[in-house]
Biopython code that builds the backbone (N, CA, C, O; Angstrom):
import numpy as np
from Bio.PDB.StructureBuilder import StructureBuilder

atoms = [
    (1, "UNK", "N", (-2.983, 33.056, 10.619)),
    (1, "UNK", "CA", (-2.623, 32.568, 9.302)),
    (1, "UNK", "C", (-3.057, 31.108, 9.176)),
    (1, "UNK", "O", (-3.130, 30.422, 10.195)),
    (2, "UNK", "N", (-3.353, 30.591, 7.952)),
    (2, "UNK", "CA", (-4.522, 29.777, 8.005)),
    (2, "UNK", "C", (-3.323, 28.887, 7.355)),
    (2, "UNK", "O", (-2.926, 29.346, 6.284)),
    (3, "UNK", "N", (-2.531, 27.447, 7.891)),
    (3, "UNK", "CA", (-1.904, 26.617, 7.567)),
    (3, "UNK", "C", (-2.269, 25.119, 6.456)),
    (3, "UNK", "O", (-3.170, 24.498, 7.020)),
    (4, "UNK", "N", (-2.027, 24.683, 5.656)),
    (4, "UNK", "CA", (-2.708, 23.938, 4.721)),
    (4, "UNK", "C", (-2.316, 22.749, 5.228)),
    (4, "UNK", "O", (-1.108, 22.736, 5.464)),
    (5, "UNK", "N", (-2.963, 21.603, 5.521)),
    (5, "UNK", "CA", (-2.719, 20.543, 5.749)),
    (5, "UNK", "C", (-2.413, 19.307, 5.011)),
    (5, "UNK", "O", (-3.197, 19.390, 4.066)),
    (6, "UNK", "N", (-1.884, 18.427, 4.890)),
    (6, "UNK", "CA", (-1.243, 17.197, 3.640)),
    (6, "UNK", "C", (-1.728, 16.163, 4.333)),
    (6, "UNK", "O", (-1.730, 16.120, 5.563)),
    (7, "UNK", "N", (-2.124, 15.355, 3.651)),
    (7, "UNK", "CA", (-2.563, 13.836, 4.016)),
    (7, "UNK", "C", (-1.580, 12.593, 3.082)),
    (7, "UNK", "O", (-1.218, 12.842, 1.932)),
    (8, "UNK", "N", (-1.316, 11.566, 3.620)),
    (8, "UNK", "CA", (-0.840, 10.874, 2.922)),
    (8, "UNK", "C", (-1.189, 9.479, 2.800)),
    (8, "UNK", "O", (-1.165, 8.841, 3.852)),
    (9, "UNK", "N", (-1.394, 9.087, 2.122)),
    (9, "UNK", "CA", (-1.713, 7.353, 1.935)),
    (9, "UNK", "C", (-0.363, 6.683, 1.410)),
    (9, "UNK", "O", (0.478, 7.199, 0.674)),
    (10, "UNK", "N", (-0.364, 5.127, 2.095)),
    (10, "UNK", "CA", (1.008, 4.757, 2.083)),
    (10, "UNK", "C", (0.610, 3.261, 1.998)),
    (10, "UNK", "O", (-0.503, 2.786, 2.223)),
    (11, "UNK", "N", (1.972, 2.480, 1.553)),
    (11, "UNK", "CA", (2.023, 1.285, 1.920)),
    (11, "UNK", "C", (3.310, 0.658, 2.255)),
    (11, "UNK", "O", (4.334, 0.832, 1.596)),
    (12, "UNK", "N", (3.224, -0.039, 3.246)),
    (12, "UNK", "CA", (4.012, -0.660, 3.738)),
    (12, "UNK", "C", (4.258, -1.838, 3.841)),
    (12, "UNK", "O", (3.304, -2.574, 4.092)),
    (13, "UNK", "N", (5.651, -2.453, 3.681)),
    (13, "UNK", "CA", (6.033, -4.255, 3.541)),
    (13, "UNK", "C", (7.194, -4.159, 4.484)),
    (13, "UNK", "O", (7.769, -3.263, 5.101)),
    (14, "UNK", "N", (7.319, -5.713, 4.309)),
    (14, "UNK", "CA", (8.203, -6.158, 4.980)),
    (14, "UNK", "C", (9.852, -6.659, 4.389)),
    (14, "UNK", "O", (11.031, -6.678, 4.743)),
    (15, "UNK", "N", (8.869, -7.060, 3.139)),
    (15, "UNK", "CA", (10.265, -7.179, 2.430)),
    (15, "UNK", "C", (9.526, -7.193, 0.488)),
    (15, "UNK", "O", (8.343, -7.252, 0.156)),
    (16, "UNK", "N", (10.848, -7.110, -0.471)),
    (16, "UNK", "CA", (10.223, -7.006, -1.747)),
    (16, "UNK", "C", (9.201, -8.078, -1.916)),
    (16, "UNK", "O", (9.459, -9.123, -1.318)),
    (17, "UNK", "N", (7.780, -8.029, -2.799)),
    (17, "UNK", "CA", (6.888, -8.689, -2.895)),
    (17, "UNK", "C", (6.566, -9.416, -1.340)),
    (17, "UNK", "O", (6.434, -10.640, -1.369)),
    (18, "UNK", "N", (6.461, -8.873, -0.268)),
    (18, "UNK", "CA", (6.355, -9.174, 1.139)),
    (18, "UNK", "C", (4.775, -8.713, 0.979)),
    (18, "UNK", "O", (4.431, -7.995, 0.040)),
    (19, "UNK", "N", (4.027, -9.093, 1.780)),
    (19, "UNK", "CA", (2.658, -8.605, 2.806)),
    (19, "UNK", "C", (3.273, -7.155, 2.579)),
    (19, "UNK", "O", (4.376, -6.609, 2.562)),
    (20, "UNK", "N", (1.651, -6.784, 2.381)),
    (20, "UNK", "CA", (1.451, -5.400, 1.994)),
    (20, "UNK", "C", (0.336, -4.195, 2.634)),
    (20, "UNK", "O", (-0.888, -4.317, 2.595)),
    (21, "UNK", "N", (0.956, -3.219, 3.124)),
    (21, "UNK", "CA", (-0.350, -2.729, 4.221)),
    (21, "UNK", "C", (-0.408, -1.687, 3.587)),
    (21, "UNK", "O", (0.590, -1.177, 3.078)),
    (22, "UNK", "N", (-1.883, -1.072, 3.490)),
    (22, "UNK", "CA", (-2.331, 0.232, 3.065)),
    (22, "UNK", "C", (-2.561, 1.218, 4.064)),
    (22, "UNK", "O", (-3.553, 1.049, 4.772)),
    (23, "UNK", "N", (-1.839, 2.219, 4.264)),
    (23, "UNK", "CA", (-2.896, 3.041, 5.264)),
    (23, "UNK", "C", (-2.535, 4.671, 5.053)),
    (23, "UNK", "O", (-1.840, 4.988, 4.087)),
    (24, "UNK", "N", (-2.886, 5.395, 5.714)),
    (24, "UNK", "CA", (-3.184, 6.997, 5.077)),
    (24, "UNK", "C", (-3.285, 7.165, 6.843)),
    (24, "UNK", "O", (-3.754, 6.544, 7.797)),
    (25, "UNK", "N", (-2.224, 8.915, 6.468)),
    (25, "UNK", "CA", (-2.222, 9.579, 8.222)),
    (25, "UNK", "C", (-1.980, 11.091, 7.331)),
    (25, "UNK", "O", (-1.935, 11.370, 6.133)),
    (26, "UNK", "N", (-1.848, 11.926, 8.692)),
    (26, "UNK", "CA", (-1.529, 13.263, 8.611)),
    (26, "UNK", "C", (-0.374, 13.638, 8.799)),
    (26, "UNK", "O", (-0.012, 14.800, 8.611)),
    (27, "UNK", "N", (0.376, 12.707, 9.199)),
    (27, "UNK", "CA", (2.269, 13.075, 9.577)),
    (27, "UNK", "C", (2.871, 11.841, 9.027)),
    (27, "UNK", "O", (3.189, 10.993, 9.861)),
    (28, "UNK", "N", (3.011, 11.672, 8.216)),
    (28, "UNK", "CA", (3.822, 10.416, 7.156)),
    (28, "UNK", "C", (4.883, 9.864, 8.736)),
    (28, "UNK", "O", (4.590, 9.092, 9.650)),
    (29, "UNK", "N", (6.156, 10.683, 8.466)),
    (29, "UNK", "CA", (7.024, 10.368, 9.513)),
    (29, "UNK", "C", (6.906, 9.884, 10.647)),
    (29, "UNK", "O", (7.226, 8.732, 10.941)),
    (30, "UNK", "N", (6.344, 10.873, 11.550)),
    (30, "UNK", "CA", (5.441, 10.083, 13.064)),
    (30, "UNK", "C", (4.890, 9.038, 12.523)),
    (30, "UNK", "O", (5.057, 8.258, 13.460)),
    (31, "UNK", "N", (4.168, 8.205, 11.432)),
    (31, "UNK", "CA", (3.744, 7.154, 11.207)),
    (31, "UNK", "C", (4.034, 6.143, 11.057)),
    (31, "UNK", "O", (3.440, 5.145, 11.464)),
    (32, "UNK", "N", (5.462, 6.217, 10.152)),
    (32, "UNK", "CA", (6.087, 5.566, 10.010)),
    (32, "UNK", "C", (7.123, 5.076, 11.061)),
    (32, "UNK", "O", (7.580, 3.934, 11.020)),
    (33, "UNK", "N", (7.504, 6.073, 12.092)),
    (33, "UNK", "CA", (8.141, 5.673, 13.046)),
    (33, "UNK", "C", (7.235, 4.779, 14.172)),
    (33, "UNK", "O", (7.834, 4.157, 15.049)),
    (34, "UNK", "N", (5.914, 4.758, 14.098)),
    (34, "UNK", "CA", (5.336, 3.922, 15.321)),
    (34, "UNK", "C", (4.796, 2.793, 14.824)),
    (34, "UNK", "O", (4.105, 2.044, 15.516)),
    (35, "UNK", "N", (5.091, 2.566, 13.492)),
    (35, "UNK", "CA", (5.302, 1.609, 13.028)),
    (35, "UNK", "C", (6.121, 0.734, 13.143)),
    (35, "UNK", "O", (5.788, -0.441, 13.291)),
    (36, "UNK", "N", (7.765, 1.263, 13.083)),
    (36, "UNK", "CA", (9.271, 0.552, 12.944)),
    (36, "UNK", "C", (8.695, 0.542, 14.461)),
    (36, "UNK", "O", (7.915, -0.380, 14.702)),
    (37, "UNK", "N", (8.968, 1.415, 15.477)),
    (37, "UNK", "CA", (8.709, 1.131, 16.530)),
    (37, "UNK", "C", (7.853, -0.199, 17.480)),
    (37, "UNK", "O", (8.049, -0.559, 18.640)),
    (38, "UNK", "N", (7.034, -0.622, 16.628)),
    (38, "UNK", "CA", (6.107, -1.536, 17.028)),
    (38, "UNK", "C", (5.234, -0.965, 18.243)),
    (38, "UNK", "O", (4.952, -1.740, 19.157)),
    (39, "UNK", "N", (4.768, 0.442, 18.291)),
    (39, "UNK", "CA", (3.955, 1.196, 19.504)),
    (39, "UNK", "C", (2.832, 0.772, 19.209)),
    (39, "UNK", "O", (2.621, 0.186, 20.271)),
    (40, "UNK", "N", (1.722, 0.550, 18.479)),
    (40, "UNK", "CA", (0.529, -0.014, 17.841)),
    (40, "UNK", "C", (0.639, -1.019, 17.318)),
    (40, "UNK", "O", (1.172, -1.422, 16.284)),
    (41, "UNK", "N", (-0.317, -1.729, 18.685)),
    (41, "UNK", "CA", (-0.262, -3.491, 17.717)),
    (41, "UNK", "C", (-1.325, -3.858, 17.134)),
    (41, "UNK", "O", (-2.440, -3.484, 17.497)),
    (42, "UNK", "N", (-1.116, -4.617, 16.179)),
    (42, "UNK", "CA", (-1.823, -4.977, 15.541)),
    (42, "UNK", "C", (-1.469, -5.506, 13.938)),
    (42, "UNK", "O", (-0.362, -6.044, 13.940)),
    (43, "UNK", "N", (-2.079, -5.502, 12.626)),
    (43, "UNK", "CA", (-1.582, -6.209, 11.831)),
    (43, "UNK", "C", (-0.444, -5.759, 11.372)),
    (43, "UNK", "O", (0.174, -6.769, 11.034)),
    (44, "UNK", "N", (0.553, -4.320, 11.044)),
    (44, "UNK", "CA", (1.769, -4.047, 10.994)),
    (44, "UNK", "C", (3.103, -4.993, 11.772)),
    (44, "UNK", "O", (4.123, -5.587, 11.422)),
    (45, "UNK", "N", (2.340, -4.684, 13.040)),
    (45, "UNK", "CA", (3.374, -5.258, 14.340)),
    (45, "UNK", "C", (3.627, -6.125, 13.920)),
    (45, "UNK", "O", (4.719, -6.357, 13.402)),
    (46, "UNK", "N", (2.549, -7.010, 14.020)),
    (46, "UNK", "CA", (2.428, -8.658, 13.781)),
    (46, "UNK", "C", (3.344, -9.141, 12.249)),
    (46, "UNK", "O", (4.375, -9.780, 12.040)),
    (47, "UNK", "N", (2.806, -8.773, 11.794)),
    (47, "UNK", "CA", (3.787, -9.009, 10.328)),
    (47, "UNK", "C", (5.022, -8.093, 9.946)),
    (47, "UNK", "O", (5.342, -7.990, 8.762)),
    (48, "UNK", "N", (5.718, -7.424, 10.945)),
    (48, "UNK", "CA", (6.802, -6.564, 10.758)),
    (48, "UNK", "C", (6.972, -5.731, 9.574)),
    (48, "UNK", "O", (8.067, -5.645, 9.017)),
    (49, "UNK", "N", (5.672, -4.960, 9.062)),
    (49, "UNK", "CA", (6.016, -4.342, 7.970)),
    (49, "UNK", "C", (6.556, -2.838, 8.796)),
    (49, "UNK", "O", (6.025, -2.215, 9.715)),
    (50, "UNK", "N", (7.567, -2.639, 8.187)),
    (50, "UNK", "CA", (8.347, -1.122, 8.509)),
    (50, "UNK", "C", (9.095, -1.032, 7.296)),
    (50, "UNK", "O", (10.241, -0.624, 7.486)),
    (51, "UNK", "N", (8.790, -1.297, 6.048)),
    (51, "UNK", "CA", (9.129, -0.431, 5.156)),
    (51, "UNK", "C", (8.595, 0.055, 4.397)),
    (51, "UNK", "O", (7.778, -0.614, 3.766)),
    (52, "UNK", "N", (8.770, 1.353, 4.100)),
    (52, "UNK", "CA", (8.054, 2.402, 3.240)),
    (52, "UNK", "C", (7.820, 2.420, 1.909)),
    (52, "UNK", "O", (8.028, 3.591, 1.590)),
    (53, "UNK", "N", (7.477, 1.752, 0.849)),
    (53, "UNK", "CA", (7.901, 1.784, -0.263)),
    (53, "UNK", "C", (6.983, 2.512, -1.409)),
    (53, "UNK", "O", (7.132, 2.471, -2.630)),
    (54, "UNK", "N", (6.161, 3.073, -0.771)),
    (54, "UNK", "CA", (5.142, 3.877, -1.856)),
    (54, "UNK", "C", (4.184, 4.973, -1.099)),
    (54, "UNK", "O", (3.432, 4.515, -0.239)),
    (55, "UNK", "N", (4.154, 6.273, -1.331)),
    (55, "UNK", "CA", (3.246, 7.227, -0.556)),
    (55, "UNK", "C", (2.856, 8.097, -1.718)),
    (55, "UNK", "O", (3.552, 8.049, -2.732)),
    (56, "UNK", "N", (1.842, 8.864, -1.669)),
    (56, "UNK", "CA", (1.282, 9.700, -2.391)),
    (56, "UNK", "C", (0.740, 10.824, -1.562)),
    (56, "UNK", "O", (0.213, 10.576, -0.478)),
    (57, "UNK", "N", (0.853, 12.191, -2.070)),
    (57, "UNK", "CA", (0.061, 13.290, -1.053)),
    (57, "UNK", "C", (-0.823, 13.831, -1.482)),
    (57, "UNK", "O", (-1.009, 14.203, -2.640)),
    (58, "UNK", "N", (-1.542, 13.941, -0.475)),
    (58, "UNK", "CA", (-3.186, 14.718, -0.813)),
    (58, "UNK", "C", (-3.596, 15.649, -0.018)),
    (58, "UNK", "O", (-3.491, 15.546, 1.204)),
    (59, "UNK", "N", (-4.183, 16.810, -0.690)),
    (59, "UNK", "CA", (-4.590, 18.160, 0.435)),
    (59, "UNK", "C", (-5.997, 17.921, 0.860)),
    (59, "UNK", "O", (-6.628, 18.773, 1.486)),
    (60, "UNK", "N", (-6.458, 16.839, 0.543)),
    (60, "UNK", "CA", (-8.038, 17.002, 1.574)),
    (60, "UNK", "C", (-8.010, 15.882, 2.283)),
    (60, "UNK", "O", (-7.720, 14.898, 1.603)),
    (61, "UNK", "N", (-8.251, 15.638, 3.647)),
    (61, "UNK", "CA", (-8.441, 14.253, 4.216)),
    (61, "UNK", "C", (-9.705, 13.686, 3.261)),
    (61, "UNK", "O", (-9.696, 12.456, 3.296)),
    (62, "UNK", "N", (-10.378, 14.013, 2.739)),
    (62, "UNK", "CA", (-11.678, 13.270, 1.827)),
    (62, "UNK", "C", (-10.958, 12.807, 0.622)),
    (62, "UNK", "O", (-11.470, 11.796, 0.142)),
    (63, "UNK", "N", (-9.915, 13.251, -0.009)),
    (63, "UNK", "CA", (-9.408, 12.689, -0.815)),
    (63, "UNK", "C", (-8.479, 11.554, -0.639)),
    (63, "UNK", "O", (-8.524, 10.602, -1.418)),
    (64, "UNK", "N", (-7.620, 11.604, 0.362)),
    (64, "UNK", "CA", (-6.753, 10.779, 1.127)),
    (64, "UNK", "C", (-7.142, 9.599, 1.364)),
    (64, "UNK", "O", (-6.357, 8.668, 1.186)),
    (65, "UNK", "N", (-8.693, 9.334, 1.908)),
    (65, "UNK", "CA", (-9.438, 8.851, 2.916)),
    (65, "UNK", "C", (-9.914, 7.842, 1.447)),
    (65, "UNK", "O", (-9.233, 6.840, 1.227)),
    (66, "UNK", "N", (-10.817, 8.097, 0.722)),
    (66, "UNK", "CA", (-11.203, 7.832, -0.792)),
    (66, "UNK", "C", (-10.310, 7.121, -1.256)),
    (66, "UNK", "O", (-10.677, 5.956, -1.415)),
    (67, "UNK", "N", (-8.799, 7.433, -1.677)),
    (67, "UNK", "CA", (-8.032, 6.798, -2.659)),
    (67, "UNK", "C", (-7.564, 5.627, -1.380)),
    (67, "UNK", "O", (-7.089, 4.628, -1.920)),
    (68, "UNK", "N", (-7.582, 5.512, 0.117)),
    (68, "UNK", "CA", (-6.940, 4.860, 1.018)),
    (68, "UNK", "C", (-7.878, 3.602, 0.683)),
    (68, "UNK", "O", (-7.218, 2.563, 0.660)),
    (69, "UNK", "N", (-9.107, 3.439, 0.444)),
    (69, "UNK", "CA", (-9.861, 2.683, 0.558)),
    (69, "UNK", "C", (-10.123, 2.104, -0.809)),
    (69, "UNK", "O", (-10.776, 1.071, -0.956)),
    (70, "UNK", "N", (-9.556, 2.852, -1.894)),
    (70, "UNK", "CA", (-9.985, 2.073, -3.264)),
    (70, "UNK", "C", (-8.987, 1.299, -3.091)),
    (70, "UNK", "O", (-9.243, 0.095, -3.072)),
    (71, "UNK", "N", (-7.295, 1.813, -2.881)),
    (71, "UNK", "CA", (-6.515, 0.795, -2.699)),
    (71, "UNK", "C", (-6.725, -0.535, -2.072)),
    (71, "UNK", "O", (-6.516, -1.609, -2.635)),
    (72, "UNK", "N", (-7.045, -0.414, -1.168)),
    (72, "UNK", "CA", (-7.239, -1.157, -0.262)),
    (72, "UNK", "C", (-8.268, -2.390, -0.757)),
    (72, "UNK", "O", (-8.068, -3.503, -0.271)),
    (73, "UNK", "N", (-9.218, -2.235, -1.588)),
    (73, "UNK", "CA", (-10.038, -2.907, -2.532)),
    (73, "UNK", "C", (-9.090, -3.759, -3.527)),
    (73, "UNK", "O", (-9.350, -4.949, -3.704)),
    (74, "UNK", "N", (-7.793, -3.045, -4.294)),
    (74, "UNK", "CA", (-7.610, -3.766, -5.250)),
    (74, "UNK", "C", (-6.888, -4.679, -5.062)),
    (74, "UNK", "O", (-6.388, -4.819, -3.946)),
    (75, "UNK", "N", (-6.637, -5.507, -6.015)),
    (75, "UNK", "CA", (-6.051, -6.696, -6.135)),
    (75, "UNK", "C", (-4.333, -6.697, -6.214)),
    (75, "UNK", "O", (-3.710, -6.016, -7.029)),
    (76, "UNK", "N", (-3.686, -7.617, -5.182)),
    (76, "UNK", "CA", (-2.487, -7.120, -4.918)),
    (76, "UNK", "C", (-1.935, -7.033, -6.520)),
    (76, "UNK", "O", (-1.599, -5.966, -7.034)),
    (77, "UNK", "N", (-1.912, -7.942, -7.006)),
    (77, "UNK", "CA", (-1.103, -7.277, -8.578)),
    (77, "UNK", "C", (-0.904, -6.017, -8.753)),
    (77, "UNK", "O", (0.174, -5.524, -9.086)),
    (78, "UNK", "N", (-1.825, -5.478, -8.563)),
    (78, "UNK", "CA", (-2.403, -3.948, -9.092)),
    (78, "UNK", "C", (-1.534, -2.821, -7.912)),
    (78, "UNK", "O", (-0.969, -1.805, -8.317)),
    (79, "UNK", "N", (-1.558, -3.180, -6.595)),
    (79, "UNK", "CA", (-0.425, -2.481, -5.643)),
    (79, "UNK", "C", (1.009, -2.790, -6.220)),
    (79, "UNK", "O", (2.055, -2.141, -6.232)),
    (80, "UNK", "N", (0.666, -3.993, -6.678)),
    (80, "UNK", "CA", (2.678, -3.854, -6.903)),
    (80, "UNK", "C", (3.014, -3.028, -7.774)),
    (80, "UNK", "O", (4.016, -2.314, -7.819)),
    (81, "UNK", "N", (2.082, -3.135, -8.543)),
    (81, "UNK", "CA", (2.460, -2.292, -10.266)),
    (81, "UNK", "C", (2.588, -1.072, -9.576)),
    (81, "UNK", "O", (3.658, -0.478, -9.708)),
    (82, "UNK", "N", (1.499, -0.459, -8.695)),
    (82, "UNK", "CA", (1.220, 0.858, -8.463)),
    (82, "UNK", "C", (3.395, 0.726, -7.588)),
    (82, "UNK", "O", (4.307, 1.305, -8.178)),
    (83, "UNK", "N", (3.543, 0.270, -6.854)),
    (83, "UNK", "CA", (4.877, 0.875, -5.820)),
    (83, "UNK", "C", (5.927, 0.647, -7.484)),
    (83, "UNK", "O", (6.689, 1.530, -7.877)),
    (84, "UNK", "N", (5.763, -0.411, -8.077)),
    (84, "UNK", "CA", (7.270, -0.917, -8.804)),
    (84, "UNK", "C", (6.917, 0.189, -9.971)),
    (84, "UNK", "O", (7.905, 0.209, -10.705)),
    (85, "UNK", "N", (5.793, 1.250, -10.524)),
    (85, "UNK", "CA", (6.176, 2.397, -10.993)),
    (85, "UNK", "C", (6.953, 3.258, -10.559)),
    (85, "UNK", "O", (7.806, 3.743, -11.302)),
    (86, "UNK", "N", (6.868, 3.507, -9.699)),
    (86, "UNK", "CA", (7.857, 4.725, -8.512)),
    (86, "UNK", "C", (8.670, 4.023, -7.817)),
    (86, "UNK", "O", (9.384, 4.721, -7.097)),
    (87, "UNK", "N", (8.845, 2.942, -7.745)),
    (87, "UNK", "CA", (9.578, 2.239, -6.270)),
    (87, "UNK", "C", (10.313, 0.864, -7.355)),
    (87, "UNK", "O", (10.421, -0.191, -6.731)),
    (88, "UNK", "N", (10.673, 0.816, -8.463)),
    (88, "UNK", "CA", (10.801, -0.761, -8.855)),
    (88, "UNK", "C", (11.928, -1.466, -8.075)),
    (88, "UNK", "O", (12.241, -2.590, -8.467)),
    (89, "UNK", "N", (12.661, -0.870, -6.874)),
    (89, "UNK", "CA", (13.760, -1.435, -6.424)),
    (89, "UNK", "C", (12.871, -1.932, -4.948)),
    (89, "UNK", "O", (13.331, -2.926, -4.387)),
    (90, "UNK", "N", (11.856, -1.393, -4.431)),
    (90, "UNK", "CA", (11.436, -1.838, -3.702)),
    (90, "UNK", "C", (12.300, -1.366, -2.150)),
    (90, "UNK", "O", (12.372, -2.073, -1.145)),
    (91, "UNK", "N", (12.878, -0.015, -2.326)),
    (91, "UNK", "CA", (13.623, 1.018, -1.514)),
    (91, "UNK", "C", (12.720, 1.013, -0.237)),
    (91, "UNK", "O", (11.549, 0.632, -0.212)),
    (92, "UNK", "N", (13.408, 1.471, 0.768)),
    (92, "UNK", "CA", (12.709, 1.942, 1.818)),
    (92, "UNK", "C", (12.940, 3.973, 1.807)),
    (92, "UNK", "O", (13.952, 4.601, 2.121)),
    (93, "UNK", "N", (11.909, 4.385, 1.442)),
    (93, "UNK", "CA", (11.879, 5.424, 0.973)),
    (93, "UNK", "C", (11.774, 7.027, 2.415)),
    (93, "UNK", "O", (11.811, 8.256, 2.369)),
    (94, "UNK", "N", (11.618, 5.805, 3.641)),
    (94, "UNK", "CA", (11.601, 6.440, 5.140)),
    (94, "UNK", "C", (12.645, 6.997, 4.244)),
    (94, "UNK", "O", (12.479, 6.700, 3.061)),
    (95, "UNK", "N", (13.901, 7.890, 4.573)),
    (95, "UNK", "CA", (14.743, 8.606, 4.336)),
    (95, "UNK", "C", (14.610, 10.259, 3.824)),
    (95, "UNK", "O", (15.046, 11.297, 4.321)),
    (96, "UNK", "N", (13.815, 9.990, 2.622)),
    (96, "UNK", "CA", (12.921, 10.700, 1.889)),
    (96, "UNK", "C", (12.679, 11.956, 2.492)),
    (96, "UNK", "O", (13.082, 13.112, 2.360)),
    (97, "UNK", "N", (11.445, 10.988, 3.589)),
    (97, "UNK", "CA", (10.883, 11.902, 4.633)),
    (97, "UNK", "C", (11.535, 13.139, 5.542)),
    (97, "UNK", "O", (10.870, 14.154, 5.750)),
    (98, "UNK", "N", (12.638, 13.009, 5.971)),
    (98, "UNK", "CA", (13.069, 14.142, 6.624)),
    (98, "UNK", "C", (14.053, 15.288, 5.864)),
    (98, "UNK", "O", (14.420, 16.290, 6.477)),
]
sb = StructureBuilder()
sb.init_structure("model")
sb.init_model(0)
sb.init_chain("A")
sb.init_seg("    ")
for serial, (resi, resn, name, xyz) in enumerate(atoms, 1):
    if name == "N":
        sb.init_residue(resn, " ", resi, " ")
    sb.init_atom(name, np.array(xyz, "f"), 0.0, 1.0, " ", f" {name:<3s}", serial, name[0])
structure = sb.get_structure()
């Protein structure tokens, strides 16, 4: 039986209007936990972003992969608007997930 796979692109802060990270995985959760975790260092670690405040899902990694990188282009204004549509409290939305 042929299982469908979800991709997700996300961003993560540290605190409201905090440093803002873009990134896209295949297991939201596991991601987010080796994140809080601090298991991968690098610019997350370093700037303590572990909160969740905006994800979107996508069924093709080519689509995932695409919208991960336009984000990632735009101009932070334009991320905030995008989380404070869905997110205007600036929630940590980990919870969600399980």
């Amino acid at each position: 039986m042929y299982e469908e796979r979800q991709y997700y692109v996300y961003i993560l802060t540290n605190r409201r209007n905090g440093t803002l990270y873009t990134g896209m995985t295949s297991n939201l959760a596991r991601r987010v936990f080796e994140h809080r975790s601090k298991a991968v260092p690098g610019f997350t670690k370093k700037y303590d972003l572990t909160r969740l405040v905006w994800y979107e899902v996508h069924g093709t990694l080519e689509s995932a992969y695409q919208r991960e990188k336009r984000i990632k282009e735009w101009k932070r204004v334009w991320k905030i608007e995008l989380i404070e549509a869905l997110n205007p409290e600036w929630r940590d939305l980990t919870d969600m997930l399980i």
